[in-house]
C-alpha atoms as one frame of an Amber mdcrd trajectory, in Angstrom:
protein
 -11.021   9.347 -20.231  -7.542   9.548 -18.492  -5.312  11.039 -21.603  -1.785
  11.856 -19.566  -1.397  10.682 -16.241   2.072  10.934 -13.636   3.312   8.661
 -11.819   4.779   8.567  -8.209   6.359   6.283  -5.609   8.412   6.360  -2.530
  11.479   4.606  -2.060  14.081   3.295   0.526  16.813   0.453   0.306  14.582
  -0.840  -2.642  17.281  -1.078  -4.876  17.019  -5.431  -4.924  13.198  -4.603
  -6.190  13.293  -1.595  -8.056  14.579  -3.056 -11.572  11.788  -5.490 -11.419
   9.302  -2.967 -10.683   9.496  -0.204 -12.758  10.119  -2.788 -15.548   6.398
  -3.566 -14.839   5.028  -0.044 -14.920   6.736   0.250 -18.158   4.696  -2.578
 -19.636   1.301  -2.036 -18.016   1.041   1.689 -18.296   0.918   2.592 -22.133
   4.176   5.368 -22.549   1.920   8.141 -24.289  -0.134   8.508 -21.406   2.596
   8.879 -18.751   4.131  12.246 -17.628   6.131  12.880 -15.183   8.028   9.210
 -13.104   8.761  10.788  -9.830  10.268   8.743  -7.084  10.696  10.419  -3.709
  13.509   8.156  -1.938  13.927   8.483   1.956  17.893   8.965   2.043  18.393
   5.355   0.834  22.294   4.179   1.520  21.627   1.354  -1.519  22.007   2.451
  -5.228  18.115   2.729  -5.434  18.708   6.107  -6.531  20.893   5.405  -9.399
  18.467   2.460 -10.520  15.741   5.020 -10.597  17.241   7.638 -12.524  19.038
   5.022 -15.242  15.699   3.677 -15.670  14.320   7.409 -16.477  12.547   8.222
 -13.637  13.171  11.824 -11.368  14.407  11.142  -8.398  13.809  13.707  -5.411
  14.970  13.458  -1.718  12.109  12.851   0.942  12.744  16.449   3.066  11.152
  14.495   6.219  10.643  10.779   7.141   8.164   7.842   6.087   5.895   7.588
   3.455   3.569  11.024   4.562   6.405  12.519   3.449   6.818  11.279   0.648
   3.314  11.222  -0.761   2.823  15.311   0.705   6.190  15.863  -1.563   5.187
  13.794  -4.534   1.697  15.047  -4.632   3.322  18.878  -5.070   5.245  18.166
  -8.493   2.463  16.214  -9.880   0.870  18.591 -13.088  -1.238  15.843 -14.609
  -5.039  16.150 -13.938  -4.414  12.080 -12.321  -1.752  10.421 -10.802  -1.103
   6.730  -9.834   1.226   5.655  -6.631   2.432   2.480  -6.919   4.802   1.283
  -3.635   8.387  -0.356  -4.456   7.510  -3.644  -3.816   4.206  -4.421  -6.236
   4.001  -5.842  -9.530   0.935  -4.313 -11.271  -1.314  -6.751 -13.036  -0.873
  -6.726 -16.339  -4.455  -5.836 -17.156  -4.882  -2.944 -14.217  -4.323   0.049
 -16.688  -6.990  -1.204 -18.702 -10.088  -2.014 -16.108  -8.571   1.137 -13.632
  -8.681   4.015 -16.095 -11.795   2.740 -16.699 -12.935   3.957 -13.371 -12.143
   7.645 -13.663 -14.978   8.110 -16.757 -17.278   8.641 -13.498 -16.486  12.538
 -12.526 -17.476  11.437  -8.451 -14.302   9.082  -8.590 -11.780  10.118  -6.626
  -9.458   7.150  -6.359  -9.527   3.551  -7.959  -7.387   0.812  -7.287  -7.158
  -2.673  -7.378  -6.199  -5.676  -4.835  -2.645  -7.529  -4.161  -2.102 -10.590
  -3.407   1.201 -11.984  -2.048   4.002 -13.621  -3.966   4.917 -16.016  -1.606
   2.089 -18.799  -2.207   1.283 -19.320   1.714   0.476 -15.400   2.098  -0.945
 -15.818  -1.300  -3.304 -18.182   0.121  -4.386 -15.871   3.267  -4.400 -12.884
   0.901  -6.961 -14.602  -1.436  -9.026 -15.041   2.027  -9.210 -11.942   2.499
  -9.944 -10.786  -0.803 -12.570 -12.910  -1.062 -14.594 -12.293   2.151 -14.139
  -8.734   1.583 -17.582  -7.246   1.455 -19.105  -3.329   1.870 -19.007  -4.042
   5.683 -15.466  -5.289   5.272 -14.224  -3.258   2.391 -11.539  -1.454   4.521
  -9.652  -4.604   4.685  -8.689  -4.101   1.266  -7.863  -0.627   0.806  -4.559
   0.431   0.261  -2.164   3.264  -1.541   0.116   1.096  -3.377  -2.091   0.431
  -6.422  -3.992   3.291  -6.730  -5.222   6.296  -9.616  -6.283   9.713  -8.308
  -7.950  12.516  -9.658  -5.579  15.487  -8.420  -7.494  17.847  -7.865  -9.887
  16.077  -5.537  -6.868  15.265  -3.433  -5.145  18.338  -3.322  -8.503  19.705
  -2.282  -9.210  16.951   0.752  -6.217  15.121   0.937  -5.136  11.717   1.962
  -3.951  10.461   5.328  -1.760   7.789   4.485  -1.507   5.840   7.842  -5.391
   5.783   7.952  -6.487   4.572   4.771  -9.869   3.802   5.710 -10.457   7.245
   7.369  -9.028   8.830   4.047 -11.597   6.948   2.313 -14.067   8.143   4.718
 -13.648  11.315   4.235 -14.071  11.520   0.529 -17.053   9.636   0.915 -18.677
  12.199   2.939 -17.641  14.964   0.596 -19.487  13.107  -2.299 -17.227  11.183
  -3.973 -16.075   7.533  -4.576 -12.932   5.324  -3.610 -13.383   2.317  -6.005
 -11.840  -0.765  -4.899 -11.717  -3.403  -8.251 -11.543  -6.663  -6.727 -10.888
  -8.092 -10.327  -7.481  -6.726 -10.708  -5.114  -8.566  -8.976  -1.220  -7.244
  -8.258   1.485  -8.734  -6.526   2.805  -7.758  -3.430   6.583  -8.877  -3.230
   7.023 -11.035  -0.526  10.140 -13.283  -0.463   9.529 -15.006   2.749   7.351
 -15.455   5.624  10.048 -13.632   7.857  10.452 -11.031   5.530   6.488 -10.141
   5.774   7.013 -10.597   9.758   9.640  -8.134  10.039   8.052  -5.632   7.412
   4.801  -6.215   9.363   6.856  -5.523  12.861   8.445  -2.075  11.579   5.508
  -0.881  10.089   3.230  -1.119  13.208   6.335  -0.119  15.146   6.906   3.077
  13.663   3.017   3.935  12.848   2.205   4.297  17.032   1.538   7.513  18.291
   0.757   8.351  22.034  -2.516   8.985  21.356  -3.307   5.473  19.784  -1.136
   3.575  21.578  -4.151   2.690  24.272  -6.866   1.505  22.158  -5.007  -0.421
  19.414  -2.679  -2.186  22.131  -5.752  -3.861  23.570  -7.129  -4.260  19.879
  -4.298  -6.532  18.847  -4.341  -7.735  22.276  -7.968  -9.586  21.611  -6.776
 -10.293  17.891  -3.559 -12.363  19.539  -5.541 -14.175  21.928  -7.998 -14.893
  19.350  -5.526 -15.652  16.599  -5.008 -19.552  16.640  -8.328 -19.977  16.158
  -9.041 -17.546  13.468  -5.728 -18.899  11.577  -7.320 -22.489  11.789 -10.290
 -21.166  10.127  -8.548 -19.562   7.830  -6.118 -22.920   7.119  -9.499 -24.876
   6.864 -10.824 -22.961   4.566  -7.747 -22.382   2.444  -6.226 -25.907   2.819
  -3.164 -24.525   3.968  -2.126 -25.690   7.313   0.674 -23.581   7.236  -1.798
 -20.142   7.626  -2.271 -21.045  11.652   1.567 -20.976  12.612   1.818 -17.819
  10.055  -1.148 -15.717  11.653  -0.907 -16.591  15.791   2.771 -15.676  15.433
   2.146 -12.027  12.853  -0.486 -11.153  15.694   2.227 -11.835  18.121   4.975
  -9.978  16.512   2.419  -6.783  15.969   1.151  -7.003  19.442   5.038  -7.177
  20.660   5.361  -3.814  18.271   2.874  -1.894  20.866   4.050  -3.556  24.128
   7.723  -2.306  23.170   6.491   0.989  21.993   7.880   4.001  23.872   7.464
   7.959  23.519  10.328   9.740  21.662  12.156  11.781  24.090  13.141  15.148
  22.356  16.486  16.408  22.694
């Protein structure tokens, strides 16, 4: 039984989201369970910062970059035996309080989440592919940090690498425990546009490479690119959403481009 429960999230420029979001927290996480709202914002120069704090949460500066960060920072003034994360640009579903919490009555849990599915209907569509062909063998293609309850202690103990969700999961796993993915709660993931979700998709990869997986996951997404107009016809077929093929040949471009671009920080 999860009786009090904080809640963090990481913010940056998310001020045209924010109002929306934390308007949804506040109606799917019941108020007497909920501790401390922390938001750690990474030196936003929108008024994300002042729509946090008028909407009650505490607002603390990200002392390094990205969301590592963040989540090392957050996880130090949480006090509540759980904690959720939920990312600036997801609207929990209305019932994932309810079936998540649910989750933590097993003392092996570790973390429970749920799924997202895009806003935008034609990512919605490719989402809900993926979502539904997700299997144990293919589980990691659902995993995420954006949705997510956590037994504290567990992760202060083994912690979480955020740019490797799968190997976080991993981990646990071999330590005994369980990261619960509920396929049956559903959240949104904001997503105004196709080119929005390009761009996001772009920066992310971009600023995830390091020189020591540059190699292997350059001639990864190299495969995945060549491969990719006939994997996004599949996917159209099976979606009925002809749309899907132009959407996926030209995100596998803009990832691969991401690690063809990449180069090595030079340090002053």
């Amino acid at each position: 039984m999860v009786d009090k429960v904080d809640i963090v999230m990481w913010t940056k420029n998310s001020s045209k989201l924010l109002p929306l979001v934390l308007k949804r927290i506040a109606g799917v996480i019941p108020s007497e369970v909920v501790g401390k709202k922390i938001i750690i914002d990474d030196h936003s120069t929108d008024n994300t910062v002042e729509i946090a704090k008028s909407m009650g949460w505490n607002v603390y500066p990200n002392p390094g970059q990205g969301i590592f960060d963040a989540f090392e920072t957050a996880l130090k003034l949480v006090s509540s035996e759980f904690f959720i994360s939920v990312e600036h640009d997801i609207l929990l579903s209305k019932d994932w309080w309810e079936k998540i919490s649910r989750h933590m009555n097993n003392n092996k849990v570790a973390v429970a989440q749920g799924v997202r599915a895009s806003t935008n209907p034609i990512l919605k569509k490719f989402d809900e592919y993926i979502i539904e062909r997700t299997d144990e063998k293919s589980k990691n293609l659902t995993i995420t940090i954006d949705n997510n309850l956590y037994r504290t202690s567990v992760i202060r103990r083994f912690g979480i690498n955020v740019h490797d969700h799968a190997h976080a999961r991993a981990v646990l796993e071999e330590k005994g425990f369980k990261w619960i993915i509920d396929r049956s709660v559903v959240s949104g993931h904001i997503r105004p546009s196709i080119r929005y979700f390009i761009e996001h998709d772009y920066q992310m990869h971009k600023n995830y490479i390091g020189p020591l997986n540059r190699r292997p996951e350059l001639l990864k997404n190299f495969k995945l690119f060549l491969f990719s107009p006939f994997r996004g016809l599949h996917i159209a077929l099976k979606k009925n959403c002809p749309q899907i093929l132009i959407f996926y040949t030209l995100d596998r471009w803009v990832i691969l481009r991401a690690y063809l671009e990449w180069k090595p920080k030079v340090e002053s």
